[in-house]
SETOR-119491 format. One record per residue (C-alpha): residue in three letters; x, y, z; residue number from 1. Coordinates in steps of 0.02 Angstrom, whole numbers. Each point is the difference from the previous one (the first is absolute). Last residue first. Layout:
N
<site residuo="ALA" east="X" north="Y" up="Z" num="NUM"/>
...
//
This chain:
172
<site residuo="UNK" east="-1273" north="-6748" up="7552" num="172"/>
<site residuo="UNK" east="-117" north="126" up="-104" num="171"/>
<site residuo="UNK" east="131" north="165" up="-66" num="170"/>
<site residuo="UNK" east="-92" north="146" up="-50" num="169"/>
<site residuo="UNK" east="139" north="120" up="-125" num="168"/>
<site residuo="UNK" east="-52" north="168" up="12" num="167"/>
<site residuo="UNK" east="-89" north="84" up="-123" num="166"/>
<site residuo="UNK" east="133" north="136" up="-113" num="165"/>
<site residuo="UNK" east="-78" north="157" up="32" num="164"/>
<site residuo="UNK" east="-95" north="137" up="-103" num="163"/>
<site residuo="UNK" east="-97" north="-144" up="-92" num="162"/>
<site residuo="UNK" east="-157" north="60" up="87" num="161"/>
<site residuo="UNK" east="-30" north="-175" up="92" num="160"/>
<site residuo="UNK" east="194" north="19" up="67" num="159"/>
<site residuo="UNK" east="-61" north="210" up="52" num="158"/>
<site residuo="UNK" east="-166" north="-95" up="58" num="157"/>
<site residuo="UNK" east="84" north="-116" up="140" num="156"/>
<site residuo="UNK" east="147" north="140" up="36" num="155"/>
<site residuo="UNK" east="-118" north="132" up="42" num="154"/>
<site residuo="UNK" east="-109" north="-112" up="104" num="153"/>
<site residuo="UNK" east="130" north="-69" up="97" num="152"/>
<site residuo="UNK" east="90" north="160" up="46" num="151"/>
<site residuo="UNK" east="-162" north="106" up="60" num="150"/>
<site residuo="UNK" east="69" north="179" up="-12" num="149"/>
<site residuo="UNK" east="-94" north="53" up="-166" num="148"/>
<site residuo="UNK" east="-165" north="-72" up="42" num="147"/>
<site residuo="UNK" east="-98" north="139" up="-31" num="146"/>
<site residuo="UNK" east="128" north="31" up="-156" num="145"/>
<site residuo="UNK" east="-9" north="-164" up="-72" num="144"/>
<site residuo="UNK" east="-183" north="-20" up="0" num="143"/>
<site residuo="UNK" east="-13" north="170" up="-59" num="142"/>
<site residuo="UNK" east="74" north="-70" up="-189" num="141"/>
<site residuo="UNK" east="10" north="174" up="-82" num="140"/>
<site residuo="UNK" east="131" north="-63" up="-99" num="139"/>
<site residuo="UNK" east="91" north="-139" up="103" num="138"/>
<site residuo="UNK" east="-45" north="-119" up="-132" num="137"/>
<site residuo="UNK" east="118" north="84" up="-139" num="136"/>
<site residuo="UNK" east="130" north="-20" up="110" num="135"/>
<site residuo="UNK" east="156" north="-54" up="-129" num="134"/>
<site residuo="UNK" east="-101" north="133" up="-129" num="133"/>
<site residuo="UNK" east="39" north="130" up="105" num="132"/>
<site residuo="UNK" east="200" north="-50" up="-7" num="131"/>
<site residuo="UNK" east="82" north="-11" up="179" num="130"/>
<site residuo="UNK" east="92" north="117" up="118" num="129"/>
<site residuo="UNK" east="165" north="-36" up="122" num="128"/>
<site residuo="UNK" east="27" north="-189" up="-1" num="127"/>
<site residuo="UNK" east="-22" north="-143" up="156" num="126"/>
<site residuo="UNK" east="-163" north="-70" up="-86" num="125"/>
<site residuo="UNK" east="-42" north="-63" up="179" num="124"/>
<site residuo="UNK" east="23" north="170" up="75" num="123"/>
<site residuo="UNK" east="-99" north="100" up="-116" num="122"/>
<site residuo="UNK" east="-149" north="-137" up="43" num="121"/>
<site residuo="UNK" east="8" north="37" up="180" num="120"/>
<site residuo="UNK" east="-3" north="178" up="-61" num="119"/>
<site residuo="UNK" east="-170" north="1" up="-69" num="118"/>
<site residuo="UNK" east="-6" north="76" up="-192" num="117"/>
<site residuo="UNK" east="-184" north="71" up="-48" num="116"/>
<site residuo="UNK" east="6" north="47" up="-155" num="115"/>
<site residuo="UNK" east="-131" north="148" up="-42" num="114"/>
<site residuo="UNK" east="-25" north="59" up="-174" num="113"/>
<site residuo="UNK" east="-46" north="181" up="-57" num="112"/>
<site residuo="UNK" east="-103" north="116" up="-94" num="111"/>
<site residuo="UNK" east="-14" north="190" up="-13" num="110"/>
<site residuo="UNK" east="160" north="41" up="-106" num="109"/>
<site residuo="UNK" east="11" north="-202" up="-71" num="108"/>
<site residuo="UNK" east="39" north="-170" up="35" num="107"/>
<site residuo="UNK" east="112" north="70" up="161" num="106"/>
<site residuo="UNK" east="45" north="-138" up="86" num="105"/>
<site residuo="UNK" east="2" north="15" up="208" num="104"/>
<site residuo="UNK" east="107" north="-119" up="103" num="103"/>
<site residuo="UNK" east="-53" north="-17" up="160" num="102"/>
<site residuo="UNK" east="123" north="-83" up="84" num="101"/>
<site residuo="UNK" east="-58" north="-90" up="172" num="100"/>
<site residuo="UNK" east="47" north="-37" up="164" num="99"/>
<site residuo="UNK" east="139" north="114" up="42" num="98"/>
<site residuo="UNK" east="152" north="34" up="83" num="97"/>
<site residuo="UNK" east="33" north="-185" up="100" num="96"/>
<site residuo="UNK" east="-101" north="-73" up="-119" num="95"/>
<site residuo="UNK" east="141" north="34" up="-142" num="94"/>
<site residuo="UNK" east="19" north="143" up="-116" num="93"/>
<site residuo="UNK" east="170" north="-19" up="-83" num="92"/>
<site residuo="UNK" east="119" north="138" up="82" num="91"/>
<site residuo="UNK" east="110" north="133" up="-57" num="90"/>
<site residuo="UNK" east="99" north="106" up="128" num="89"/>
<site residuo="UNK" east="-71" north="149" up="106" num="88"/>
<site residuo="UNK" east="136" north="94" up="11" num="87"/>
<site residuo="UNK" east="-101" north="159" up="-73" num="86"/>
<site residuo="UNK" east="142" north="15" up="-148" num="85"/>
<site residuo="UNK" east="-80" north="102" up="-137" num="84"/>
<site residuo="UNK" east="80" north="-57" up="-188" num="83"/>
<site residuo="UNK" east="-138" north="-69" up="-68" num="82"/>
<site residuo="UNK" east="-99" north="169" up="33" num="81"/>
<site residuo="UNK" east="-55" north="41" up="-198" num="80"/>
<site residuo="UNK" east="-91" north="-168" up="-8" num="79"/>
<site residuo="UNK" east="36" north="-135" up="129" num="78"/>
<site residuo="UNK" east="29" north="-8" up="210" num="77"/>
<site residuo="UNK" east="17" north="-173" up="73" num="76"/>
<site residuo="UNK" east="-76" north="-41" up="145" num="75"/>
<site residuo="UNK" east="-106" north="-139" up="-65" num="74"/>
<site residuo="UNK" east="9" north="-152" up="-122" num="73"/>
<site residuo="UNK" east="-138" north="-118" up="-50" num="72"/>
<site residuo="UNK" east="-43" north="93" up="-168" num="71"/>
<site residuo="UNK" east="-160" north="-68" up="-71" num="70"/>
<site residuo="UNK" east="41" north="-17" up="-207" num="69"/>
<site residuo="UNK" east="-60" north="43" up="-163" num="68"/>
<site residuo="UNK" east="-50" north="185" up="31" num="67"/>
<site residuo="UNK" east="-29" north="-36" up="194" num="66"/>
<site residuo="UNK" east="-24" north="153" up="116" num="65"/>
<site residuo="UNK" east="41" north="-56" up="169" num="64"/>
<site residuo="UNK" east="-108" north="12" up="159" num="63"/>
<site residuo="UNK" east="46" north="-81" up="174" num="62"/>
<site residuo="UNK" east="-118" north="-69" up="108" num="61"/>
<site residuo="UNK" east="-26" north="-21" up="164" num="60"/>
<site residuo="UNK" east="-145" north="-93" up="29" num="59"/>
<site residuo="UNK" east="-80" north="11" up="218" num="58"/>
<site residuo="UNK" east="-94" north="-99" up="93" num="57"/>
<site residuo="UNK" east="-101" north="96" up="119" num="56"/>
<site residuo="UNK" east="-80" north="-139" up="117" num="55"/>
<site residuo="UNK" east="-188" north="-92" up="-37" num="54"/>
<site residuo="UNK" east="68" north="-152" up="54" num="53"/>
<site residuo="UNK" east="-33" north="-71" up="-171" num="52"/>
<site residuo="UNK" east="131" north="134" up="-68" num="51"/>
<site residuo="UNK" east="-91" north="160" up="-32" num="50"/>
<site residuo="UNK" east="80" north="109" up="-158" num="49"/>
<site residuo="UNK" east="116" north="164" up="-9" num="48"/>
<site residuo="UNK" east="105" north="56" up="-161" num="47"/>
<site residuo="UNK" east="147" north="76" up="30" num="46"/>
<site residuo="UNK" east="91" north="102" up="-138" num="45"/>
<site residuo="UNK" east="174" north="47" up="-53" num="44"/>
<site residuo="UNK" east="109" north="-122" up="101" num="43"/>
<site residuo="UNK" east="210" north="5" up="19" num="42"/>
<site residuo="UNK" east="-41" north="130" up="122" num="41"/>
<site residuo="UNK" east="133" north="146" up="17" num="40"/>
<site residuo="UNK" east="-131" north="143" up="-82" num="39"/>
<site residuo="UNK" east="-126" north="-14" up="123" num="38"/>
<site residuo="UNK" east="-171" north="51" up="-96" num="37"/>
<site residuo="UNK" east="-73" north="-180" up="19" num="36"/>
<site residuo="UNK" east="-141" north="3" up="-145" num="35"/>
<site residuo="UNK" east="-182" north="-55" up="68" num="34"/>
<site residuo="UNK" east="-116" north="-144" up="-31" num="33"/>
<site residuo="UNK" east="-147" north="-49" up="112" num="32"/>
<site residuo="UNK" east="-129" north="-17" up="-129" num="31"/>
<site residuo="UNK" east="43" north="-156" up="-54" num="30"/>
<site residuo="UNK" east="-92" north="-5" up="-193" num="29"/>
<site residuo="UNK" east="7" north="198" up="-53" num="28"/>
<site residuo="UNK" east="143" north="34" up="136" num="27"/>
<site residuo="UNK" east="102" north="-113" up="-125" num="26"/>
<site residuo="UNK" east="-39" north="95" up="-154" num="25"/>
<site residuo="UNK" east="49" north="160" up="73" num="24"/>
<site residuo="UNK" east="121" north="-59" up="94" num="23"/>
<site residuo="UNK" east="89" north="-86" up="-156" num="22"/>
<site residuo="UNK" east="-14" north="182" up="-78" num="21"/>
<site residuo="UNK" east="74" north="91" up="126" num="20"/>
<site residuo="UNK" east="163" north="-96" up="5" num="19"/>
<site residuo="UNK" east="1" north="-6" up="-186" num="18"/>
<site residuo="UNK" east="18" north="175" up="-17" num="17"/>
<site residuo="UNK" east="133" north="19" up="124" num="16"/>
<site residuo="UNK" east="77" north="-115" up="-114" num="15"/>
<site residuo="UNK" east="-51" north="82" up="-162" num="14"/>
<site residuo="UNK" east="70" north="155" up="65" num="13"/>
<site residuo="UNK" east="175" north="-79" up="39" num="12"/>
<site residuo="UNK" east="0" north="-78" up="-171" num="11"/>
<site residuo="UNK" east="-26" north="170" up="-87" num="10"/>
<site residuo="UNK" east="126" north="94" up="99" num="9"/>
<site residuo="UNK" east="114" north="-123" up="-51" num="8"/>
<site residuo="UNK" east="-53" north="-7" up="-186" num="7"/>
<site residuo="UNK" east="49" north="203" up="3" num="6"/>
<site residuo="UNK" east="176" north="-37" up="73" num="5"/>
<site residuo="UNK" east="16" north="-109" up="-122" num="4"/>
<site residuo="UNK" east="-74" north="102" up="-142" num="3"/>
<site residuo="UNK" east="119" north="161" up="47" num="2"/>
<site residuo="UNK" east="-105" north="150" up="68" num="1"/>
//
């Protein structure tokens, strides 16, 4: 088997991989955490909490391995199937597919990092991954991902966090 097509294989196991291990640790502290098993979702996992109503309010999050970055991007195909044409175009992950990015760093065979990446913020940074160390607050920061799809929050600690730019406050 040639390395490349090797290395693909490889990266397609560690993201199935992945998947199961954020459930894992995920079910450990929610409890109501499953994998979606429909192939044409642009989401990998839902995670299920009580708004104050007491309704079903539902996470959908999206799982990325991160070496040195969290990859934004979806329906693109990589590794030894690069050239497979689904016609499913490429898309930045938005809130209108998503909520949040989980990326997951490997820091070692049986240990890993969780950065949790909402996608209101991915759509006020306007690019299609960013560095690790740029969101080095968002590790394992639950805060952020329980309240992943409340805009003003995110964007109040992400400017407090350094990972945006503060908005200018104007007194007239």
């Amino acid at each position: 088997m040639k390395k490349t097509e090797e290395s693909g294989r490889q990266a397609s196991v560690d993201g199935f991989a992945h998947e199961h291990i954020v459930v894992g640790l995920l079910m450990k502290r929610y409890q109501n955490v499953s994998l979606v098993d429909l192939p044409l979702l642009t989401y990998d996992i839902i995670i299920v909490q009580k708004d104050e109503a007491g309704r079903d309010d539902i996470i959908r999050a999206q799982v990325k391995t991160a070496t040195r970055r969290v990859n934004f991007t979806g329906g693109s195909r990589g590794g030894v199937d690069r050239e497979y044409k689904s016609g499913v175009k490429e898309y930045i992950q938005s809130t209108e597919t998503s909520d949040v990015i989980i990326g997951v760093h490997p820091i070692s065979d049986n240990s890993f990092e969780l950065y949790f990446v909402p996608t209101v913020l991915i759509e006020r940074l306007n690019q299609k991954s960013i560095s690790i160390n740029k969101i080095s607050y968002l590790k394992e920061n639950h805060l952020i991902l329980k309240n992943c799809k409340n805009s003003e929050l995110i964007i109040q600690k992400c400017e407090e966090y350094g990972i945006l730019q503060r908005r200018e406050q104007y007194i007239f």
